[in-house]
Every structure is written in structure tokens, then in C-alpha cells.
Residue frames as a rotation matrix with the C-alpha (Angstrom) as fourth column:
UNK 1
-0.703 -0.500 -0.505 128.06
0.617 -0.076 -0.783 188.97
0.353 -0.863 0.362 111.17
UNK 2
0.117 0.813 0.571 125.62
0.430 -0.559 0.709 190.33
0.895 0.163 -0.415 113.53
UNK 3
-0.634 -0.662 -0.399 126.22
0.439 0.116 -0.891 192.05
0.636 -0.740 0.217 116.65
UNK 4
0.278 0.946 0.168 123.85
0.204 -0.229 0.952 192.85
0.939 -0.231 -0.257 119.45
UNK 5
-0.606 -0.639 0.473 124.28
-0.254 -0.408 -0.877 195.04
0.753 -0.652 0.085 122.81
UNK 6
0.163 0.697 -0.698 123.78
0.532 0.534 0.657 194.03
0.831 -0.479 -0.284 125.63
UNK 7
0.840 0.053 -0.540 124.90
0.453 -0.616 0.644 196.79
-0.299 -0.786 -0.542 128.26
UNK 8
0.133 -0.865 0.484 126.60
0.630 -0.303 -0.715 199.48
0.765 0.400 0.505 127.89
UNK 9
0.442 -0.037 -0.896 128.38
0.843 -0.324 0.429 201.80
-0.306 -0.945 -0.112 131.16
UNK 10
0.305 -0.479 0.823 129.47
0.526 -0.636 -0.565 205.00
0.794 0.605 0.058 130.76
UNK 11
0.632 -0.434 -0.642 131.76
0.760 0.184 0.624 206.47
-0.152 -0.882 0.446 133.25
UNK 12
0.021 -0.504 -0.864 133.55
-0.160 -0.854 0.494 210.01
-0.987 0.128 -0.098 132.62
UNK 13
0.116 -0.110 -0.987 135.30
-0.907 -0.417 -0.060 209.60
-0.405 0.902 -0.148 129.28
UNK 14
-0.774 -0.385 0.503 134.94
-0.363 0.920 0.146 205.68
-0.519 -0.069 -0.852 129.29
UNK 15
0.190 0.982 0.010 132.23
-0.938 0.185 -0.292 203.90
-0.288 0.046 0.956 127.56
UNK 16
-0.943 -0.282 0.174 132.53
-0.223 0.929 0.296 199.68
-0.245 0.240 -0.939 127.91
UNK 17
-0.118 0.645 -0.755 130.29
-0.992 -0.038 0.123 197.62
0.051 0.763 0.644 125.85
UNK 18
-0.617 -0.065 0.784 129.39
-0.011 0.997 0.075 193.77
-0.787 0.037 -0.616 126.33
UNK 19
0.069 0.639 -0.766 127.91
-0.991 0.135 0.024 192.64
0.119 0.757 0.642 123.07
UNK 20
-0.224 -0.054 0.973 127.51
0.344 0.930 0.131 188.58
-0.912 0.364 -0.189 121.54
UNK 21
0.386 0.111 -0.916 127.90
-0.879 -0.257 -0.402 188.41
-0.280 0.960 -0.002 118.06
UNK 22
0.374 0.179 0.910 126.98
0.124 0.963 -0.241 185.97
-0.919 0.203 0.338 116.01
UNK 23
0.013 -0.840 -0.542 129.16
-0.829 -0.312 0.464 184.79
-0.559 0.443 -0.701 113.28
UNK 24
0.940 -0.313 -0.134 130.77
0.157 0.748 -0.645 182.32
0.302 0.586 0.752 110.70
UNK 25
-0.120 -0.992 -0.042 133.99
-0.938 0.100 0.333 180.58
-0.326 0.079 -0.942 111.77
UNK 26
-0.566 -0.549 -0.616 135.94
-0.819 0.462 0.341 178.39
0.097 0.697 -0.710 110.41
UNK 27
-0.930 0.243 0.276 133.87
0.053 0.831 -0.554 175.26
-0.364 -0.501 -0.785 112.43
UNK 28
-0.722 0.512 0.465 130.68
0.577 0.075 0.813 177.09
0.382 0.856 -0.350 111.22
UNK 29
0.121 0.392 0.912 127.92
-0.312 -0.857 0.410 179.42
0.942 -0.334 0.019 113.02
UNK 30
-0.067 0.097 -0.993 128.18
0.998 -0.006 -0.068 179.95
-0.013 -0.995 -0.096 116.90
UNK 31
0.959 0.159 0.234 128.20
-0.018 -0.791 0.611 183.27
0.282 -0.590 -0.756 119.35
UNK 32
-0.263 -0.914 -0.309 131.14
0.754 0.005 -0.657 184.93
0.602 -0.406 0.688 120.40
UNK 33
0.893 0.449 0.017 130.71
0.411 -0.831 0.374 187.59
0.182 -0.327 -0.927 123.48
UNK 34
-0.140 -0.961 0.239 133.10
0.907 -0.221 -0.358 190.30
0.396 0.167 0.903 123.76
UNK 35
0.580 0.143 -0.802 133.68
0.563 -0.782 0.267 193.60
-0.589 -0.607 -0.534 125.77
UNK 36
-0.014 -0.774 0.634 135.09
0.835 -0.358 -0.418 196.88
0.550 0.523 0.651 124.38
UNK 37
0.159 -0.230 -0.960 136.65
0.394 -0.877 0.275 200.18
-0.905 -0.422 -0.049 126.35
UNK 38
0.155 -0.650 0.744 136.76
0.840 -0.309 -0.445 203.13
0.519 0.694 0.499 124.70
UNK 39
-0.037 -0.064 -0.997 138.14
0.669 -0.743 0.023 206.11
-0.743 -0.666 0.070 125.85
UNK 40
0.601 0.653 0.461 136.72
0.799 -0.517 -0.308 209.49
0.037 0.553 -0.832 124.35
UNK 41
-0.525 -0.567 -0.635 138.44
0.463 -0.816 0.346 212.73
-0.715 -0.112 0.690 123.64
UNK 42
-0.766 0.194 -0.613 136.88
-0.514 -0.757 0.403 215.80
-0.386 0.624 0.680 122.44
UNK 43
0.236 0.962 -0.138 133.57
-0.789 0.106 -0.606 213.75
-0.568 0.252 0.784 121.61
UNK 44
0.418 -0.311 -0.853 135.73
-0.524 0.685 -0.506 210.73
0.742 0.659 0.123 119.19
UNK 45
0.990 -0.138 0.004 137.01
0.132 0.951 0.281 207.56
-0.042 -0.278 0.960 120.19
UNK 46
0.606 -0.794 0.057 140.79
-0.788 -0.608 -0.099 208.34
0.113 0.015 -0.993 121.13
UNK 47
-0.821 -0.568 -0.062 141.80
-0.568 0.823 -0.010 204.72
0.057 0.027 -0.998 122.31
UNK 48
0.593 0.796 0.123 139.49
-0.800 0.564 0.207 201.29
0.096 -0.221 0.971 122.20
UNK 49
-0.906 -0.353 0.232 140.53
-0.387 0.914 -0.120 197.48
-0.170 -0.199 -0.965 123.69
UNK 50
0.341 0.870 -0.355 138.65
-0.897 0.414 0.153 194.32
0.280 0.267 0.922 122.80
UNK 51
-0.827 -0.534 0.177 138.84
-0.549 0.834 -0.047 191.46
-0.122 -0.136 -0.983 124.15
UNK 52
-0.317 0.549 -0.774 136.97
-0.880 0.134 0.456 187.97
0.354 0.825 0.440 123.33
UNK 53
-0.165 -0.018 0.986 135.64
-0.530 0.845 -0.074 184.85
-0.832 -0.535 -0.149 124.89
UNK 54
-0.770 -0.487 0.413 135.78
-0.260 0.830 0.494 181.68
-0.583 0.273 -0.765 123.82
UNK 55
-0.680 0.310 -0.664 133.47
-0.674 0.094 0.733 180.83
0.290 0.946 0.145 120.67
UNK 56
-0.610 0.447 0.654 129.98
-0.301 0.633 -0.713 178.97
-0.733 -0.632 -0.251 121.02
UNK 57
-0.972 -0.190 -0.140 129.20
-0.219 0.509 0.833 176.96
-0.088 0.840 -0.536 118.45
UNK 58
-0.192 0.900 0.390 125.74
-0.891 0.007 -0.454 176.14
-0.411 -0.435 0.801 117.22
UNK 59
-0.431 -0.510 0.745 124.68
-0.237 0.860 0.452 172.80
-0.871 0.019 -0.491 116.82
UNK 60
-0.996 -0.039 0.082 124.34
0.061 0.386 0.921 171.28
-0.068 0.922 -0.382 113.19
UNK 61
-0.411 0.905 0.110 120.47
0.903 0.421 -0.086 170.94
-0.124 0.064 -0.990 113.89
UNK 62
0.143 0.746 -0.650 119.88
0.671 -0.556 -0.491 174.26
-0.728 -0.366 -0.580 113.98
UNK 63
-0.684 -0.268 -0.679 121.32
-0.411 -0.627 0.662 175.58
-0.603 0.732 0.319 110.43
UNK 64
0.505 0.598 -0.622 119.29
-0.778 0.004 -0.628 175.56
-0.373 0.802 0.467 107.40
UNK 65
0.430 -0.190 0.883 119.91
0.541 0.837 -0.084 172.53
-0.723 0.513 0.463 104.72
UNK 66
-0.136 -0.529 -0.837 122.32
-0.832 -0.398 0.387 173.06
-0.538 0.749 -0.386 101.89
UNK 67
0.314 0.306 0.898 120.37
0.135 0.923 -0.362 170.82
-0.940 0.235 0.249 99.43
């Protein structure tokens, strides 16, 4: 699993994240992009949501052989 930002906003005690992270599911490798909120207190993460779009598969041509 790798994950890579791509913008992050800070806003008072907010800080949202859009990342894509690349993965292994069940179908095999693809991108998923996803957003998290957190809200800060006293310098720590006090609450965080995540939410996820819809998996993008890569295609078969682009994985290594498993000879």
C-alpha cells in the first residue's frame, strides 16, 4: 500500500487531505482516491472522516509476470 498527497487545505482547526493510493484488492492492483477531515485539538487529531471513491483497477498488462 502506497499513498501519495495530493493537496492538502488547512482552515482553522481543520486539515482535509485528497490522496490516491495505490493498493492490492481482491480483483488485483488499481488506485483508490480518498479525502480525509481532521479536526485538531490542542495540536492532536481529535476527530477524522474518510471517505472513498470507487476503485481503479490496473490493467493486467501492466503487472509484472508471475513465472
Amino acid at each position: 500500500m502506497h499513498a501519495r498527497l495530493l493537496t492538502r487545505i488547512v482552515v482553522g482547526d481543520l486539515v482535509i487531505d485528497h490522496e490516491t493510493v495505490t493498493r492490492t484488492f481482491s480483483k488485483g492492483k488499481g488506485d483508490v482516491d480518498g479525502v480525509c477531515l481532521c479536526e485538531i485539538e490542542l495540536g492532536k487529531i481529535a476527530k477524522a472522516w474518510f471517505k472513498s471513491g470507487a476503485p481503479r483497477m490496473f490493467p493486467q498488462s501492466c503487472l509484472p509476470r508471475q513465472d
